[in-house]
C-alpha positions as CSV (number, residue, x, y, z in Angstrom):
1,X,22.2,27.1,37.1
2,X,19.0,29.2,36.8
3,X,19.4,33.0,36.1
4,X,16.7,33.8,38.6
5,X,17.7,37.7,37.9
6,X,16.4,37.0,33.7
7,X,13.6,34.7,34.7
8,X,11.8,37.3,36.9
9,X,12.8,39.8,34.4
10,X,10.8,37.5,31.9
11,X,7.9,36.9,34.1
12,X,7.4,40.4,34.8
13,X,7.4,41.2,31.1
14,X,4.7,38.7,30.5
15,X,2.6,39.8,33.0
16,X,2.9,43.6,31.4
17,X,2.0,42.3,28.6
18,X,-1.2,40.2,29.9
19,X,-2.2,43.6,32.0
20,X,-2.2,45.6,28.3
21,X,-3.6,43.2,26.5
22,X,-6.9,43.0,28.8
23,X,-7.0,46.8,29.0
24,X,-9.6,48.4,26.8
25,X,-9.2,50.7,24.0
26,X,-9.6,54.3,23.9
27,X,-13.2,55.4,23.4
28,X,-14.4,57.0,20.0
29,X,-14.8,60.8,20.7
30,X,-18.0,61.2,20.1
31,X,-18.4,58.9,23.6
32,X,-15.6,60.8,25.2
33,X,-17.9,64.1,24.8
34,X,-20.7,62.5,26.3
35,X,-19.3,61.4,29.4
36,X,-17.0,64.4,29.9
37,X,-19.7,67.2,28.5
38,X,-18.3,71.0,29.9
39,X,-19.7,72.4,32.9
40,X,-19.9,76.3,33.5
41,X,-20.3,76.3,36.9
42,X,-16.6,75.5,37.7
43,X,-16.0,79.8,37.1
44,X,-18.9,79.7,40.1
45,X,-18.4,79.6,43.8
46,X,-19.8,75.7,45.0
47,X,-19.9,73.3,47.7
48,X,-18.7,69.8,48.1
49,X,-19.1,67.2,51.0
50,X,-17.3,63.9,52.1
51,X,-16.8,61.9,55.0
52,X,-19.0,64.4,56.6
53,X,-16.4,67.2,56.2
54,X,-18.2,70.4,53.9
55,X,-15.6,72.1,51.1
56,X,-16.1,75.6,49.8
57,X,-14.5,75.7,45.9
58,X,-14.0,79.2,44.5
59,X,-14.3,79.6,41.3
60,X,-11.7,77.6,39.2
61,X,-10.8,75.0,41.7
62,X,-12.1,71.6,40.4
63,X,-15.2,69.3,41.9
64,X,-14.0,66.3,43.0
65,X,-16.0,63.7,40.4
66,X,-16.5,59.6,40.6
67,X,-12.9,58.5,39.9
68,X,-11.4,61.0,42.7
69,X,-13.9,59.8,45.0
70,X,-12.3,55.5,44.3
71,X,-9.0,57.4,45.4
72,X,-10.0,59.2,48.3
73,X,-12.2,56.1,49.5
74,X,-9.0,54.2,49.5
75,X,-6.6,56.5,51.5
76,X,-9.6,56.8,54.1
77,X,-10.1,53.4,54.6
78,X,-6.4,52.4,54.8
79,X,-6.2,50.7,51.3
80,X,-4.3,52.7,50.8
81,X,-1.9,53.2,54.0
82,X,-0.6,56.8,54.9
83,X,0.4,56.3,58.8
84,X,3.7,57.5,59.2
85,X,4.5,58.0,55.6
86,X,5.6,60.6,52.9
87,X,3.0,61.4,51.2
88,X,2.4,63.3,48.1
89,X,-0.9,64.4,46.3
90,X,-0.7,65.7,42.6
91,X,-3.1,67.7,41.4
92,X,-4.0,68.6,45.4
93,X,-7.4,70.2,43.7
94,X,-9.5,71.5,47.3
95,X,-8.0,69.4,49.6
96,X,-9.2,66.2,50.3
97,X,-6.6,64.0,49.9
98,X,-4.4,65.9,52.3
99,X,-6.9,66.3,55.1
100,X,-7.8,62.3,54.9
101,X,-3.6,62.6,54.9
102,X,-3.7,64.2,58.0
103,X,-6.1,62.7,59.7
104,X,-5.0,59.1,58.9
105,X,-1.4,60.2,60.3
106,X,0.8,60.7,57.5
107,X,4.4,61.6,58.4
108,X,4.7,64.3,55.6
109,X,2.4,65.5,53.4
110,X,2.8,67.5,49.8
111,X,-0.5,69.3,48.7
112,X,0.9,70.2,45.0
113,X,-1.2,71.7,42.3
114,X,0.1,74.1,39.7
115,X,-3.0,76.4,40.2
116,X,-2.2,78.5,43.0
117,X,-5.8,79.1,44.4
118,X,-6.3,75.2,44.8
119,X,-3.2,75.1,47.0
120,X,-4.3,78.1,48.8
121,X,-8.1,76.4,49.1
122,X,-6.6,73.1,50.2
123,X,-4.5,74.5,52.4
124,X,-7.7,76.7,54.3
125,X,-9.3,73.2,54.1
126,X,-6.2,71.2,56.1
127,X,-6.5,74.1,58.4
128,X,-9.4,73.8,59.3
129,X,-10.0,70.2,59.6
130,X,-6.7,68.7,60.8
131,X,-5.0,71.8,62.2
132,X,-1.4,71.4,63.5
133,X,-1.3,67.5,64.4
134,X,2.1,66.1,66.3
135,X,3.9,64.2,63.7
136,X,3.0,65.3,60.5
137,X,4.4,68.0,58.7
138,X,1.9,69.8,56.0
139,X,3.6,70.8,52.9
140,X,1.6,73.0,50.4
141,X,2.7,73.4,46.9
142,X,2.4,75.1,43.7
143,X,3.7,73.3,41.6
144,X,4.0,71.9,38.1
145,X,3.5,68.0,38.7
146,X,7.3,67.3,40.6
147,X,8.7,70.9,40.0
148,X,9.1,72.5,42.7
149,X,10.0,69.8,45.2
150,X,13.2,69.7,47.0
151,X,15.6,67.6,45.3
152,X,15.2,65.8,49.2
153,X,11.9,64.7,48.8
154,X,11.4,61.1,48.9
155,X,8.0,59.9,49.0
156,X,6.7,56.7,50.0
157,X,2.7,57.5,48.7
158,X,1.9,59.4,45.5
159,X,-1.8,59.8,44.0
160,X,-2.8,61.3,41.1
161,X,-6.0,61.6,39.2
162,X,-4.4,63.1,35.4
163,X,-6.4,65.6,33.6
164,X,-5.4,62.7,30.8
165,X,-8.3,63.2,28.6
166,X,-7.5,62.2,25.0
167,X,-10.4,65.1,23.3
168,X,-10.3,68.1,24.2
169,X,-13.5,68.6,25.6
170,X,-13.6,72.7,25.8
171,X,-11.6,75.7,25.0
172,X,-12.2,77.1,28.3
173,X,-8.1,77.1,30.0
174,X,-9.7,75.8,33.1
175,X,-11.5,73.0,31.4
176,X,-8.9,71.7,29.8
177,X,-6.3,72.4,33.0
178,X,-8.8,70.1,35.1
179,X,-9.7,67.5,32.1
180,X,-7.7,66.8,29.1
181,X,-4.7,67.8,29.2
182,X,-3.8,64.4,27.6
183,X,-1.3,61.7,27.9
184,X,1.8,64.3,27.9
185,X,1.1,65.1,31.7
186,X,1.1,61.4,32.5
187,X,4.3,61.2,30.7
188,X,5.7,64.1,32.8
189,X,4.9,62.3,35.6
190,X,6.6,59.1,35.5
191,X,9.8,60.9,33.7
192,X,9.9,63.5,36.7
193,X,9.8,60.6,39.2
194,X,12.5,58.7,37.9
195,X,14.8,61.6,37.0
196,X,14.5,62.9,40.6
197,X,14.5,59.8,42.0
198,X,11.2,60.8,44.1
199,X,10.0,57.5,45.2
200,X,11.4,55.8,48.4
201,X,12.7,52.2,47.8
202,X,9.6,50.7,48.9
203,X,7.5,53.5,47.6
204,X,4.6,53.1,45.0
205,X,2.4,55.4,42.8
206,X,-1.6,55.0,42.8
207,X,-2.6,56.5,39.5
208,X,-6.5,56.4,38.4
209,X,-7.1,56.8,34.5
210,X,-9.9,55.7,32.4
211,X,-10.7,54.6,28.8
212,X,-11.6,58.2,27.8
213,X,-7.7,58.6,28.1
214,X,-4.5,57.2,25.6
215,X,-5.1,54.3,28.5
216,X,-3.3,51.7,27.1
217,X,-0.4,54.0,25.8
218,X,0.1,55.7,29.5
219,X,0.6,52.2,31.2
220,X,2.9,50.8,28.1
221,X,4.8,54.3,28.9
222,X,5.1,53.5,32.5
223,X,6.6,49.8,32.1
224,X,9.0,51.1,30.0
225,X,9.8,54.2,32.6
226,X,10.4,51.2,35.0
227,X,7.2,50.3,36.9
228,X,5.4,47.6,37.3
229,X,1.5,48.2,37.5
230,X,-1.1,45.9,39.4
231,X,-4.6,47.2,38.9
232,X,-6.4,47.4,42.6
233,X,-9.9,48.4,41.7
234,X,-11.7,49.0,38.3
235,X,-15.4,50.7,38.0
236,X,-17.9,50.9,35.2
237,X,-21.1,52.7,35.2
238,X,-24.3,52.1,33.2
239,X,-25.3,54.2,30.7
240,X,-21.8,54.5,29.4
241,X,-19.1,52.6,27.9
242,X,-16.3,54.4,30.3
243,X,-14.2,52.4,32.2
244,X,-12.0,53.6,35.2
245,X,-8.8,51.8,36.7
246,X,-6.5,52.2,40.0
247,X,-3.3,51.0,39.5
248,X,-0.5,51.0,41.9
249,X,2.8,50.9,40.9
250,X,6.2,50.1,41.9
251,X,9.4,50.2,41.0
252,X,10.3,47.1,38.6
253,X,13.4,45.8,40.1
254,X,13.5,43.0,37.6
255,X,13.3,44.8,34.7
């Protein structure tokens, strides 16, 4: 008789181990500078526009760059599904995850960010935009990743885009809150999850991190927490070596 339970407990591991073998090493930090050189104007007032909708970012609430724009390209276009779903977005930043959220129809939706003046600047932004919509319940956050959740929360969505960069990249607290925090928030992440037992049955994680990050490491971390990754979408861009992936994740009921 097969064991069907340790065959797909062995197939899974060998397509983790595929999925880290074809991932790329950490860039040299010398290339990590380059790409991620400090910007000033984040202690400024700015602007920032998407899907027609305009932003206004005080000072210390972070820009949206290229790889939150592959996330928030997927939850507008359905990729990504949110209709009639728990949603959650880590690191909430301005806003627009939870006004594509609200607009696309999510059920319930966590704006979290552990710097107060982003929740309060996303939460102006839902205002505005989406207003009070029948069906959805808005819920800003500040929070530290999963901290200050209600041990009922049980999400069915959850994107984050980690400040995972392996250099530090500035000395500036807001920098290195927005940018390179490292692999330690990643791994606060995925141990938060499964020690609150976040993530609905059916739930899954889409996490964006790049090569400018412990990349290889955070995924090995996250097989062993009990996912499984699949990477949906990964982007290069010329001039640079940097290489960004979307992986969603689920629980690995095999393992």
């Amino acid at each position: 008789m097969t064991d069907r339970t340790a065959a797909g407990a062995t197939t899974a591991q060998t397509d983790a181990r595929a999925l880290l073998d074809a991932l790329p090493d950490t860039l040299p930090r010398d290339e990590i500078l380059a790409i991620n050189s400090s910007k000033t104007d984040i202690h400024t007032h700015r602007t920032y526009a998407y899907n027609g909708w305009t932003f206004d970012l005080p000072a210390g609430v972070f820009k949206p760059g290229d790889t939150s724009r592959i996330v928030h390209d997927r939850l507008l276009d359905g990729t990504i599904p949110l209709e009639g779903r728990s949603y959650a977005a880590i690191g909430a930043g301005l806003g627009v995850e939870a006004v594509i959220a609200g607009v696309q129809g999510a059920r319930e939706i966590y704006a979290a960010d552990v710097h107060p003046d982003s929740v309060a600047t996303a939460t102006a932004h839902y205002e505005r935009i989406v207003g009070d919509r029948a069906g959805t319940v808005f819920r800003p956050l500040v929070s530290n990743l999963f901290e200050e959740f209600p041990s009922s929360a049980r999400l069915d969505v959850i994107t984050f885009n980690p400040p995972a960069v392996s250099t530090r990249t500035s000395d500036d607290p807001t920098v290195i809150r927005n940018v390179c925090v490292g692999i330690d928030i990643v791994t606060r992440f995925f141990d938060q999850i499964t020690d609150r037992e976040l993530l609905a049955p059916d739930g899954e994680i889409h996490l964006i991190v790049s090569n400018t990050s412990e990349l290889k490491s955070i995924v090995a971390y996250a097989i062993e927490a009990g996912f499984r990754p699949e990477v949906t979408h990964r982007q290069t861009w010329e001039g640079d070596n940097c290489q960004a992936y979307l992986f969603k994740l689920r629980h690995d009921h095999a393992a």
